[in-house]
C-alpha positions as CSV (number, residue, x, y, z in Angstrom):
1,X,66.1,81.0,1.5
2,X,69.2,81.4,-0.5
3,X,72.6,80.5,1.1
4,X,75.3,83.3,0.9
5,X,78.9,82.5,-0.1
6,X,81.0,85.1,1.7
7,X,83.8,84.4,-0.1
8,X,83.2,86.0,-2.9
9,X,79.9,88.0,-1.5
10,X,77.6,86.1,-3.6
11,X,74.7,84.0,-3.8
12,X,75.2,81.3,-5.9
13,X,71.4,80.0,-5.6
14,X,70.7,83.4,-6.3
15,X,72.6,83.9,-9.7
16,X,71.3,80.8,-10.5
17,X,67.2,82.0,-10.2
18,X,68.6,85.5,-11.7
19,X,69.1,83.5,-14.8
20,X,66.1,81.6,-15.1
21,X,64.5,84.6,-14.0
22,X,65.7,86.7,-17.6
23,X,64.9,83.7,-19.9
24,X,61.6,84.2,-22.3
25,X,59.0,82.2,-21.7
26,X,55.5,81.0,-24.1
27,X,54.0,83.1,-21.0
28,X,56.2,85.9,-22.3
29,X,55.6,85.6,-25.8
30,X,51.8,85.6,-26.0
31,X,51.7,87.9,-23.0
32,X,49.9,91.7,-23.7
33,X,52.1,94.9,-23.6
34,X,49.4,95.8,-20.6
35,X,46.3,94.7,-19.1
36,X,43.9,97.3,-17.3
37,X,40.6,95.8,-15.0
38,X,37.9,98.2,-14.8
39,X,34.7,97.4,-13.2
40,X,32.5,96.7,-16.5
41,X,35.3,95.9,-19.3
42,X,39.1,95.1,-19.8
43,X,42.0,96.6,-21.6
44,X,44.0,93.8,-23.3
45,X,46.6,96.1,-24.8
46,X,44.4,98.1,-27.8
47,X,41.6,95.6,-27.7
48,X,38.5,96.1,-25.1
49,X,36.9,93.1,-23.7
50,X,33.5,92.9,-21.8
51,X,32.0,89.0,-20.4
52,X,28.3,88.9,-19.9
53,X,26.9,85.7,-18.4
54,X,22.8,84.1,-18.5
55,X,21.4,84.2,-15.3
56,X,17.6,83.4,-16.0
57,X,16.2,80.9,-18.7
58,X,12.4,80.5,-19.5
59,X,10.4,77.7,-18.4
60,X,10.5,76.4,-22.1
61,X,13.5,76.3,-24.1
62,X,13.4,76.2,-27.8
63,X,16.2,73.4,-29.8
64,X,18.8,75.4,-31.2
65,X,18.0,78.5,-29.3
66,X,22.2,79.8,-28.8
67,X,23.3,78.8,-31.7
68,X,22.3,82.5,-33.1
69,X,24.9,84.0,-30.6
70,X,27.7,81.5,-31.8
71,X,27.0,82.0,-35.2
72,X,26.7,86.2,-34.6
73,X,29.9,87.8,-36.9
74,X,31.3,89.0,-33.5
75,X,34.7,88.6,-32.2
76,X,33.8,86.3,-29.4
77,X,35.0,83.7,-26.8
78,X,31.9,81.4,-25.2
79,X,32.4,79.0,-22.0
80,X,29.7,76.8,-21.5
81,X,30.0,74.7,-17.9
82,X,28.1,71.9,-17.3
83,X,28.2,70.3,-13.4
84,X,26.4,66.9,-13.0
85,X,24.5,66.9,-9.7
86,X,24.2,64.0,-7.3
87,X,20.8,62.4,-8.4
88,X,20.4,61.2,-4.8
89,X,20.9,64.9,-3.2
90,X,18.5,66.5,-5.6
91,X,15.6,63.8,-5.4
92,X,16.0,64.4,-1.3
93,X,15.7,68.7,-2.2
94,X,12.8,68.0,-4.3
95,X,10.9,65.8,-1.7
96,X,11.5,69.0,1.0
97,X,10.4,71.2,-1.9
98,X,7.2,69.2,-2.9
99,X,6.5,69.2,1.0
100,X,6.2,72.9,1.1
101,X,3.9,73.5,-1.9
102,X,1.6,70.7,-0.5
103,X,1.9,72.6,2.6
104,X,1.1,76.2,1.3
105,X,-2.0,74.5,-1.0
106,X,-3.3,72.8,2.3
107,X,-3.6,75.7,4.3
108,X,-4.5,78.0,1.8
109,X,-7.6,75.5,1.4
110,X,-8.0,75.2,4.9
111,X,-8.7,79.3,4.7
112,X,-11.3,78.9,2.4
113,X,-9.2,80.4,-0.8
114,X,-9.7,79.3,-4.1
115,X,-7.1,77.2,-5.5
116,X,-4.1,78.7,-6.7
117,X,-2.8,77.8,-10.3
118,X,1.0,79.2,-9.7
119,X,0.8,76.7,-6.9
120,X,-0.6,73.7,-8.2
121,X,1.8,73.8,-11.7
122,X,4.7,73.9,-9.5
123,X,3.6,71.1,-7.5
124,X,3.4,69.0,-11.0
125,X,6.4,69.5,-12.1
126,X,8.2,68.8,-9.3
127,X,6.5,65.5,-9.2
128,X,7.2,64.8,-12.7
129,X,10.7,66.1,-12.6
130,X,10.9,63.2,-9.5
131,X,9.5,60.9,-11.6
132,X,12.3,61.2,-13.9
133,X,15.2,61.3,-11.9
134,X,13.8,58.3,-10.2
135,X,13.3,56.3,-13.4
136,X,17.2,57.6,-14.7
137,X,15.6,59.0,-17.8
138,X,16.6,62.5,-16.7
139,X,19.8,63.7,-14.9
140,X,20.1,67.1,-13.1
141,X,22.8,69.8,-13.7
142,X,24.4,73.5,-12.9
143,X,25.0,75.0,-16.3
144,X,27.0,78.1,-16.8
145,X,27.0,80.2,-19.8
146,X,29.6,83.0,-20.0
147,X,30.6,85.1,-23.7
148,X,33.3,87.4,-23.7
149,X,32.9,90.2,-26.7
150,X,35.8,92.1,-28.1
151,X,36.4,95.6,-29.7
152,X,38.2,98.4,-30.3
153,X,36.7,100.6,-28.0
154,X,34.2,100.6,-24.9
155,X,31.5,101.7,-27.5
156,X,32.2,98.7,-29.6
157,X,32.2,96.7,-26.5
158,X,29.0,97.8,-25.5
159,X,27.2,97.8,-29.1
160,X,28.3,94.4,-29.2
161,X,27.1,92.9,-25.6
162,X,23.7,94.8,-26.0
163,X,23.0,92.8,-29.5
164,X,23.7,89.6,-27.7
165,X,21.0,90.5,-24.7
166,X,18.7,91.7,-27.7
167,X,19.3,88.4,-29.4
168,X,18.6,86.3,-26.0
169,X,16.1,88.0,-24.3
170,X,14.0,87.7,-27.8
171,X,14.4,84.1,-26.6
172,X,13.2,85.4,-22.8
173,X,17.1,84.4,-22.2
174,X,18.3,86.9,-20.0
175,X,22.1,88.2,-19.6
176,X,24.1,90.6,-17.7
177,X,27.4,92.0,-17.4
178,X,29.9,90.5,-15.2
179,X,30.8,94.0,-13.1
180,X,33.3,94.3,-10.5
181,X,34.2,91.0,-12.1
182,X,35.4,90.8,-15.4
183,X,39.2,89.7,-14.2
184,X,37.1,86.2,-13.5
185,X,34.7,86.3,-16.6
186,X,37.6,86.4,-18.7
187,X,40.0,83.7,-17.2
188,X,36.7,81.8,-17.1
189,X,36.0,82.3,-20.9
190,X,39.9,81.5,-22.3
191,X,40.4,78.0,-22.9
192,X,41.6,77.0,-19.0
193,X,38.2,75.1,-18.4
194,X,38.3,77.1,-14.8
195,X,35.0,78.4,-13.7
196,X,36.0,81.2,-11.9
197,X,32.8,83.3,-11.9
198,X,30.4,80.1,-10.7
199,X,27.1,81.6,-12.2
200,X,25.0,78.7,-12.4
201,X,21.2,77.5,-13.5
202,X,19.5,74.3,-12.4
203,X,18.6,72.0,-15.6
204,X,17.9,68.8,-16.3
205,X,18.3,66.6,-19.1
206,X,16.1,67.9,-21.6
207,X,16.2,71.9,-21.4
208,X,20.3,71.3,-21.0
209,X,20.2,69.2,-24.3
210,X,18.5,72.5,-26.1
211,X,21.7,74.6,-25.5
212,X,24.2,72.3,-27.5
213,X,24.8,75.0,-30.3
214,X,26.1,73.0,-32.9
215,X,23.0,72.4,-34.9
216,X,22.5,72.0,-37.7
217,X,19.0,72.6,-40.0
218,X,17.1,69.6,-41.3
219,X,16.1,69.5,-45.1
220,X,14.8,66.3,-45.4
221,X,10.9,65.4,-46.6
222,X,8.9,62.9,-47.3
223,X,9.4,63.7,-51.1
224,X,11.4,65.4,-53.6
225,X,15.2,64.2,-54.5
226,X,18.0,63.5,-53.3
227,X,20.6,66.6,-53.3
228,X,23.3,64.8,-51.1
229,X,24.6,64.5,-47.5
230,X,24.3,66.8,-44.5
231,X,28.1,67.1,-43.9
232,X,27.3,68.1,-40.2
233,X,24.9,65.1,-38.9
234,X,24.6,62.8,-42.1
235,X,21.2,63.1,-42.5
236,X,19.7,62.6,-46.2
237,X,19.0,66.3,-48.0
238,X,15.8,65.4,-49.5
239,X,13.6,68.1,-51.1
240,X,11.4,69.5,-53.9
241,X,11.9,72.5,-55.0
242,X,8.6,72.4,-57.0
243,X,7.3,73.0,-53.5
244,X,9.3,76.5,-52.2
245,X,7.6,80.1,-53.9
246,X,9.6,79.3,-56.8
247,X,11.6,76.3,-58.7
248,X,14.7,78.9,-59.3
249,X,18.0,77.6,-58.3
250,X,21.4,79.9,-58.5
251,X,24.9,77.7,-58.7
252,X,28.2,78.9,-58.1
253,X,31.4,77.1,-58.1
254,X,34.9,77.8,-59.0
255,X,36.0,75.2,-61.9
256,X,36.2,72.0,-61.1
257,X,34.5,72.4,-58.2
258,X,31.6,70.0,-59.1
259,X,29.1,72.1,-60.4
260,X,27.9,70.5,-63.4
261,X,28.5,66.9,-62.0
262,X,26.1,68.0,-58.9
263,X,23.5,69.6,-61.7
264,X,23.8,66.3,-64.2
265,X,22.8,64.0,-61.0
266,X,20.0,66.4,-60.3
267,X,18.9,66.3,-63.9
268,X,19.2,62.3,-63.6
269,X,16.9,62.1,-60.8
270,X,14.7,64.5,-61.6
271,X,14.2,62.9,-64.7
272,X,12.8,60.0,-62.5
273,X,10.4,62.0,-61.0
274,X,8.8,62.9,-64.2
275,X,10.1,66.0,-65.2
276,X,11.0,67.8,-68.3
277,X,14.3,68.8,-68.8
278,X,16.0,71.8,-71.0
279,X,20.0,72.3,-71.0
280,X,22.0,74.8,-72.6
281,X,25.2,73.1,-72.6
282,X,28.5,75.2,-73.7
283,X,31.0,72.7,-73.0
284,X,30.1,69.4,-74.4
285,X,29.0,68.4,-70.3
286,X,25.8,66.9,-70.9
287,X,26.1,64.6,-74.3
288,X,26.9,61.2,-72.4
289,X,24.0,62.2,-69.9
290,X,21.9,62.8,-72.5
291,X,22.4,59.5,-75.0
292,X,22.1,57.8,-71.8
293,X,18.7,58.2,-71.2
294,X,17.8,59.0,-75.0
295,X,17.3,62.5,-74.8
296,X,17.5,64.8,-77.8
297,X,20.9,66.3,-78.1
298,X,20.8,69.1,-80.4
299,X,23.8,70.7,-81.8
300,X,23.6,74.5,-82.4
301,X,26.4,75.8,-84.8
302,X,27.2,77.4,-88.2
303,X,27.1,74.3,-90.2
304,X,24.8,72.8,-88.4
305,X,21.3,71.3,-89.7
306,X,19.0,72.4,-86.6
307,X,17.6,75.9,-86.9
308,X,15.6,78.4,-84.3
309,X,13.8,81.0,-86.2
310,X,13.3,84.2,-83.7
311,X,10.4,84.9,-85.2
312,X,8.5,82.0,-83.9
313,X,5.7,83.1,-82.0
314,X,4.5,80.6,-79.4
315,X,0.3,79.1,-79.4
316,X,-1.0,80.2,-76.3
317,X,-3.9,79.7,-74.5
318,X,-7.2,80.8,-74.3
319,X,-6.5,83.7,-70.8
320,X,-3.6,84.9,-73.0
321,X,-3.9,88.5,-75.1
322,X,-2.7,88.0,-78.9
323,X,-1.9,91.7,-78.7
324,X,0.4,91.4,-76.0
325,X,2.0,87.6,-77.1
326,X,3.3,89.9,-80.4
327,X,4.3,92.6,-78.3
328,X,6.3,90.6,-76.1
329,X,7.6,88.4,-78.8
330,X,8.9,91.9,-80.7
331,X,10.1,93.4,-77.4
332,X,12.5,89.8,-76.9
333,X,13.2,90.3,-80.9
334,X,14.6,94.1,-80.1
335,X,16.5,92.6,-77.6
336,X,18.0,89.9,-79.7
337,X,18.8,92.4,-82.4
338,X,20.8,94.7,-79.9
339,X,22.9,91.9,-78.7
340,X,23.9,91.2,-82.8
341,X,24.1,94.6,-84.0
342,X,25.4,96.5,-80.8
343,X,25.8,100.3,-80.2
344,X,21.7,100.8,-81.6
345,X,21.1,104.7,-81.4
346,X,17.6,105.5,-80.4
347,X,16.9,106.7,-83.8
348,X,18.2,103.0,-85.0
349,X,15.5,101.2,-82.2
350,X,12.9,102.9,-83.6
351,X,13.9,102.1,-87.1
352,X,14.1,98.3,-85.8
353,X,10.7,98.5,-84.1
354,X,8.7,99.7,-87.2
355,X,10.5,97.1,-88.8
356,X,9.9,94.1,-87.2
357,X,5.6,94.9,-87.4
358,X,6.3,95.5,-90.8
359,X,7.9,92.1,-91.6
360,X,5.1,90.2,-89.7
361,X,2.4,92.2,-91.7
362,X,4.3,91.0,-94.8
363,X,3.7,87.6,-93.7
364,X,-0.2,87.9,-92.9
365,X,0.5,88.1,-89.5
366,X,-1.5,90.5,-86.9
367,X,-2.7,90.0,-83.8
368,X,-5.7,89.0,-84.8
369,X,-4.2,85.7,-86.5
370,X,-5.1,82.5,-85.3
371,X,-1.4,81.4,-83.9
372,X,-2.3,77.8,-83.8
373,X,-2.6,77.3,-86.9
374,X,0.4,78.5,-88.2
375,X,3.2,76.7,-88.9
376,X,7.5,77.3,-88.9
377,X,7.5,78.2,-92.7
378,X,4.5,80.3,-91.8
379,X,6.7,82.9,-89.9
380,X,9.5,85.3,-91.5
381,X,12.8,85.2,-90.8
382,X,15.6,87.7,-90.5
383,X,16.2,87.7,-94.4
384,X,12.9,89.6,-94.3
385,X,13.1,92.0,-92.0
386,X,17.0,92.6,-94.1
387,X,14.8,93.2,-97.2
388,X,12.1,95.4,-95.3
389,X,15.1,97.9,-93.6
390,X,16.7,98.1,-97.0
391,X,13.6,100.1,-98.1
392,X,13.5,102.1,-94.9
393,X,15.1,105.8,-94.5
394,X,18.3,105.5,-92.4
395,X,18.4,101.9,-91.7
396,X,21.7,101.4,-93.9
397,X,23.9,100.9,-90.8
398,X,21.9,98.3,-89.4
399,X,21.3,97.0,-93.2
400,X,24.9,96.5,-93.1
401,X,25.6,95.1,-89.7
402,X,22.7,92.3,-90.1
403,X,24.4,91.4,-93.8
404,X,26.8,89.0,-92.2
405,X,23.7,86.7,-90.5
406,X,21.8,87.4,-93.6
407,X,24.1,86.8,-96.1
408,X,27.4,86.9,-94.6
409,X,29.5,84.0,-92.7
410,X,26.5,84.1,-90.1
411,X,24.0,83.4,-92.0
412,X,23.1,79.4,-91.7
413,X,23.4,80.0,-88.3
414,X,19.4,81.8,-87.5
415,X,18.4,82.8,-90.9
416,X,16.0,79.8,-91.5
417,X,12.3,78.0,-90.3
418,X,12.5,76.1,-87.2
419,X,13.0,72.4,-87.7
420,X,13.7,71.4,-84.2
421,X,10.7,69.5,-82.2
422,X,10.6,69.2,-78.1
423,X,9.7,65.5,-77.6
424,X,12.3,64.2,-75.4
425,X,11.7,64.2,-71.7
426,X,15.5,65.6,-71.7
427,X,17.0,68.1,-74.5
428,X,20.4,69.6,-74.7
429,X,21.4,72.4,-77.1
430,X,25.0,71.9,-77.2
431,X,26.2,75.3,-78.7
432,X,30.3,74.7,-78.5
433,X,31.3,74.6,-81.6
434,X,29.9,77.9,-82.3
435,X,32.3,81.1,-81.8
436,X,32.6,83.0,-79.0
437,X,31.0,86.2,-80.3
438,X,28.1,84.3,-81.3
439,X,27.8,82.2,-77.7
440,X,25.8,84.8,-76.3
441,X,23.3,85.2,-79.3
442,X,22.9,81.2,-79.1
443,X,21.9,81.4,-75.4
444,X,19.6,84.4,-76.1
445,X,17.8,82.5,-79.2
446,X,17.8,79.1,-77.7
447,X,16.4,80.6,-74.4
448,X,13.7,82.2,-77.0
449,X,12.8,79.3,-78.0
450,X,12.5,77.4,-74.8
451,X,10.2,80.2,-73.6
452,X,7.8,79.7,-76.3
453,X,7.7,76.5,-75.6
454,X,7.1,76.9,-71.8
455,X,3.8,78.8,-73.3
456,X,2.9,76.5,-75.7
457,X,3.0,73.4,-73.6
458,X,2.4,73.6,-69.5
459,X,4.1,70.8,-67.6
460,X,6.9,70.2,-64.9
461,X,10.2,71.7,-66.6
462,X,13.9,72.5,-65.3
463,X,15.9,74.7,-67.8
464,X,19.3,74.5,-67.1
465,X,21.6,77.9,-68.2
466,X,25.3,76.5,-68.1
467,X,28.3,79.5,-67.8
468,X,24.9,81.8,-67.4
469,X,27.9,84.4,-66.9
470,X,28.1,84.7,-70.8
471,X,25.0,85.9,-71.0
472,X,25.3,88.3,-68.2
473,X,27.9,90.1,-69.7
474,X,25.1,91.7,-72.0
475,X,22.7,94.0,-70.7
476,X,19.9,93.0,-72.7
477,X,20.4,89.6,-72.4
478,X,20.6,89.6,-68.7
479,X,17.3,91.1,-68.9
480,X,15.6,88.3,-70.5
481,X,17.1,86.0,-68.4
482,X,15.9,87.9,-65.7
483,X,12.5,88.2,-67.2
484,X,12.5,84.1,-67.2
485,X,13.4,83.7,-64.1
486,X,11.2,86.1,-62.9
487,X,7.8,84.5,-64.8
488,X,8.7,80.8,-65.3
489,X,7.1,80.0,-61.9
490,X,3.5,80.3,-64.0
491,X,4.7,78.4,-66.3
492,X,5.6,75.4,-63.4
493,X,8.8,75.8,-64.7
494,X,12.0,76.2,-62.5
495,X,15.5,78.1,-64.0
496,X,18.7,76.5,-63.0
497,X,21.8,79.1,-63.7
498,X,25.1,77.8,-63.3
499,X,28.3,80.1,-63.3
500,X,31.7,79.8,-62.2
501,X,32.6,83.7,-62.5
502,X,31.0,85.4,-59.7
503,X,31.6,88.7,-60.4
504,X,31.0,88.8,-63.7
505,X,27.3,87.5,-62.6
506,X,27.2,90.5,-59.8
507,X,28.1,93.2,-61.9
508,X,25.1,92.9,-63.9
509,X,22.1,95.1,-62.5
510,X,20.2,91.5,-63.4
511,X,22.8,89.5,-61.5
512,X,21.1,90.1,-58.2
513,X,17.9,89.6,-59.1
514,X,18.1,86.7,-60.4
515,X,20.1,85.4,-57.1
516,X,17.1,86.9,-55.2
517,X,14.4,85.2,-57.3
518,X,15.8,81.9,-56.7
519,X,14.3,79.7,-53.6
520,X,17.4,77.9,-53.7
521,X,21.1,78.2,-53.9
522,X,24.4,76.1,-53.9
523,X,27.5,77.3,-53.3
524,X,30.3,74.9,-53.9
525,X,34.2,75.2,-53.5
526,X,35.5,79.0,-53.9
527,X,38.2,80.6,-55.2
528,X,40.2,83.4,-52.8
529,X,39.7,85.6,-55.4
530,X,35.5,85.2,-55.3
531,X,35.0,84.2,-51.8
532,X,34.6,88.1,-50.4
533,X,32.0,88.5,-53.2
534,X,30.4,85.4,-52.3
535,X,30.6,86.3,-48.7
536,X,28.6,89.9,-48.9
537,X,26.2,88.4,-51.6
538,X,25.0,85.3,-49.4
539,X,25.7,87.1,-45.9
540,X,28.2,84.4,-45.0
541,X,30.4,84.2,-41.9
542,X,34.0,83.5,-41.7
543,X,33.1,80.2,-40.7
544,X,31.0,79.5,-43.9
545,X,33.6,81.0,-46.1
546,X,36.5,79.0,-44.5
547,X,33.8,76.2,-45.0
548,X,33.7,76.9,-49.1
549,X,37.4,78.1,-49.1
550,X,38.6,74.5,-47.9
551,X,35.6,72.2,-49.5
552,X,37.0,69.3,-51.8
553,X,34.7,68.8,-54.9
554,X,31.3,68.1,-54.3
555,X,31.0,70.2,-50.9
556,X,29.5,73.7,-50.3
557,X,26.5,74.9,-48.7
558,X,22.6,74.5,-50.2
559,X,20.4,77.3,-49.1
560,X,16.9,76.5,-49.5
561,X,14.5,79.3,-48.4
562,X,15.2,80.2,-44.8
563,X,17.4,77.3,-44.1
564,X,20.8,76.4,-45.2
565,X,23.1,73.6,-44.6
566,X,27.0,71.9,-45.4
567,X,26.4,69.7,-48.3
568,X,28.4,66.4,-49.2
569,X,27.0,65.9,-52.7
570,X,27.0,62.1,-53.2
571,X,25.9,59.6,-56.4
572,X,25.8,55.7,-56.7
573,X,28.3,53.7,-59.0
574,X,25.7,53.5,-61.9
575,X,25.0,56.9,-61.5
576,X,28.3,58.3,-61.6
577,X,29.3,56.3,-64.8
578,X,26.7,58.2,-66.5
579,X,27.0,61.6,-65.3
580,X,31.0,62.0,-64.8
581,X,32.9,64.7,-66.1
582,X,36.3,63.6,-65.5
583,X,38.4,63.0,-69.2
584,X,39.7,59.8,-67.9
585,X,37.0,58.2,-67.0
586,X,34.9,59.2,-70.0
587,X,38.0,57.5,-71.9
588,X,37.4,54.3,-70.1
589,X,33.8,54.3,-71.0
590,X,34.5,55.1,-74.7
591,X,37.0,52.4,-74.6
592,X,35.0,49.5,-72.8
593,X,32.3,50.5,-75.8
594,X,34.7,49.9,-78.4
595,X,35.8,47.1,-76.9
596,X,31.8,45.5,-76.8
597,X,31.7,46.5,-79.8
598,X,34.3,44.5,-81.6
599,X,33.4,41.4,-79.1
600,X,29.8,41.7,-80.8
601,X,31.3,41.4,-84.2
């Protein structure tokens, strides 16, 4: 009641609560425009809301069974109640309960009926469910699952809630709509904590423990190495990826990201495990990796004393066709030559093609040589095949586009025999000091040469392609790195390619593939720029890309097959000293070697 001042005719309590009554509250603010309750959905403003709820679970729930629903790419809110029982009041139900089924089993024997199973299974797990509740080992519970879907429009809605019932009744989880009362699905399914619509199932302990959706997939085995730390339960990521279809691994990272520091500590520890390793290194990354465990660092550049001549031709094996090896080797020679000369007519490959047979006959070699025997200063090089196009009949374009590796500025750079020997369990082809418009043609050459080898000498091998986005770029290039990736398995070999430009990667017709024939992938930190790309490429959800979006270095997610996981890549002291990328710490090192050095003197 409001009291009335007749003096002036007005309430004064009642001004007062007119007041308060026009202030803006949070209520106010996050309020909608208009809300409509219909007996299946609700109009929240624009958006249409729909709450379904499980009402029936099997007798056997599988671990990790919801977490496909909370993962789903659906606008979504879930409530998930949980009511402890009195252990006392449900031991005293089950003891009526077991009473009855002993009942119904003694006088259907006492008819003379044979037993009945349905019967005699229930009876056992009520006494073993007893058992437990007795002992404390199990507890008992009502559990309440409710999901609220959102959409545009009653079609959306709908769409939506029958992928949900297809998801859980694949799982013999079965859902229906809350109708006639979706007002309490919803205030049940905000963030209130109110169970308003009091759909419950009995559980105990162990089915109940099944529902906890926040699992997170297990890649740990009893061999293999060590990738890093499961960011979600801290378990050890421990696998061999010698073991999946194929070795293949795709990276991608923006820079600085720790891409190269996660591949270097794989290299290190793989290198423990007794495998081969092949890096083509762009930048410098892996020279402190490699003198630290006295590999073979090879330096690929103009002035440099290490050759690869294309025209190698690799010994193979006994179930290998000498016909086809050449074939091969002068289909990846093309290739080479239309990444140097560019803009090749057909006219001009066919001039390239007779000429390449023609420069091996030169050289007495057919397919009916004996390969093995042959040595590097055995094979031509691209001087001759120079001299054999200057004698053929519309090759003087190409004779003048291959003059600068022949005898232009290029031509120290792949004009000479092979003098470089595999013998290292770890070799890196540093090719940095070379110029950018021949970056590609040293990845295509180098990559020549490690394929040879792969033929020549079977054993367990990772090839590492650093910034495999140069070679991308090139169509014919991105072919053969396609072609490796695709046939290395064979050769128990397993490609690592490494980029930090995503799209440049994509837009190849190769770049897919080559994603796709990879067992295993590892996306660190991404830029805003990439992450959509990343996102559609790896089917990601916006929690995964929020996930790679906010990562610090070393973080990301490591697919492997069917499973993928948060990584946390981690290395020891010793190991970090020798794979470390970071300028000032490679300045410390440098220094505390000088410093020994002197000491020693």
């Amino acid at each position: 009641m409001f009291g009335i001042n007749k003096k002036n005719n007005k309430t004064e309590l009642g001004d007062e609560y007119i007041y308060q009554e026009g202030l803006a509250t949070v209520k106010d603010l996050i309020a909608p425009s208009a809300l409509k309750v219909s007996p299946s959905y609700i109009e929240i403003g624009d958006v249409y809301a729909k709450t379904l709820f499980v009402f029936a679970f099997p007798k056997f729930l599988s671990t990790n069974w919801f977490s496909p629903i909370i993962n789903a790419d659906f606008s979504m809110d879930t409530s998930i109640f949980i009511h402890p029982m009195d252990t006392a009041d449900v031991l005293k139900n089950l003891r009526k309960k077991a009473t009855q089924v002993m009942s119904e089993i003694s006088i259907e024997s006492e008819k003379g009926k044979i037993r009945d199973p349905i019967l005699e299974s229930a009876l056992e797990n009520i006494e073993e469910l007893r058992n437990k509740l007795q002992e404390g080992s199990e507890k008992f519970f009502r559990f309440s699952v409710y999901m609220t879907v959102y959409g545009a429009s009653v079609d959306e809605v709908n769409k939506i809630s029958d992928s949900i019932e297809a998801i859980l009744e694949a799982q013999l989880v079965y859902v229906k709509p809350a109708i006639f009362r979706m007002e309490q699905g919803i205030s049940s399914t905000i963030p209130l904590a109110n169970d308003e619509l009091d759909v419950a199932n009995n559980l105990n302990t162990s089915p109940l423990s099944t529902s906890f959706p926040f699992v997170s997939s297990d890649l740990t085995s009893n061999k293999g190495i060590l990738y890093g730390i499961n960011r979600h339960n801290n378990s050890l990521i421990l696998f061999d990826r010698f073991e999946m279809e194929n070795a293949n691994m795709t990276v991608f990272a923006k820079s600085g990201a720790g891409k190269s520091y996660t591949i270097k500590l794989e290299i290190l520890r793989s290198l423990m495990m007794d495998a081969d390793v092949i890096v083509i290194d762009p930048e410098n990354e892996y020279k402190h990796l490699c003198e630290t465990v006295g590999g073979s660092f090879v330096s690929i550049s103009l002035n440099s004393k290490s050759h690869i001549n294309p025209f190698d031709i690799p010994k193979i094996g006994q179930d290998e066709d000498p016909e086809e090896v050449m074939r091969s080797n002068a289909a990846n020679l093309m290739g080479l030559l239309h990444l140097m000369l560019k803009d090749i007519t057909p006219e001009e490959d066919s001039i390239l093609e007779r000429g390449i047979h023609e420069t091996y006959a030169i050289r007495d070699i057919t397919p009916q040589s004996d390969f093995s025997i042959l040595t590097p200063d055995d094979f031509p090089v691209l001087s001759d095949l120079y001299e054999v196009l200057r004698n053929m009949e519309g090759a003087e374009s190409l004779v003048m586009r291959m003059e600068k590796y022949t005898i232009g500025l290029f031509s120290g750079f792949l004009n000479k025999p092979t003098n470089i020997k595999i013998d290292s369990q770890l070799v890196v082809f540093n090719i940095r000091d070379l110029e950018e418009e021949l970056r590609p043609i040293a990845m295509y050459i180098v990559l020549h040469f490690i394929w040879n080898e792969m033929r020549s000498n079977l054993k367990k091998r990772l090839v590492v392609v650093d910034e495999a986005w140069i070679m991308m770029k090139n169509e014919d290039a991105a072919s053969f790195l396609f072609g490796i990736a695709k046939r290395c398995r064979k050769y128990y070999t397993g490609l690592t390619t490494i980029t930090q430009d995503i799209n440049d990667f994509i837009s190849s017709q190769y770049g897919k593939p080559i994603i796709t024939n990879s067992s295993i992938q590892l996306l660190l930190k991404q830029s805003p720029a990439s992450i959509n790309t990343i996102a559609e490429t790896f089917y990601l959800t916006d929690q995964e890309k929020f996930l790679l979006l906010e990562s610090n270095v070393g973080e990301g997610i490591f697919f492997a097959g069917n499973k993928h996981v948060a990584i946390r890549v981690i290395a020891s002291y010793s190991e970090d000293q020798i794979i470390t990328s970071d300028p000032r710490q490679l300045l410390e090192i440098e220094n505390a070697k000088k410093e020994l050095a002197e000491n020693n003197l």
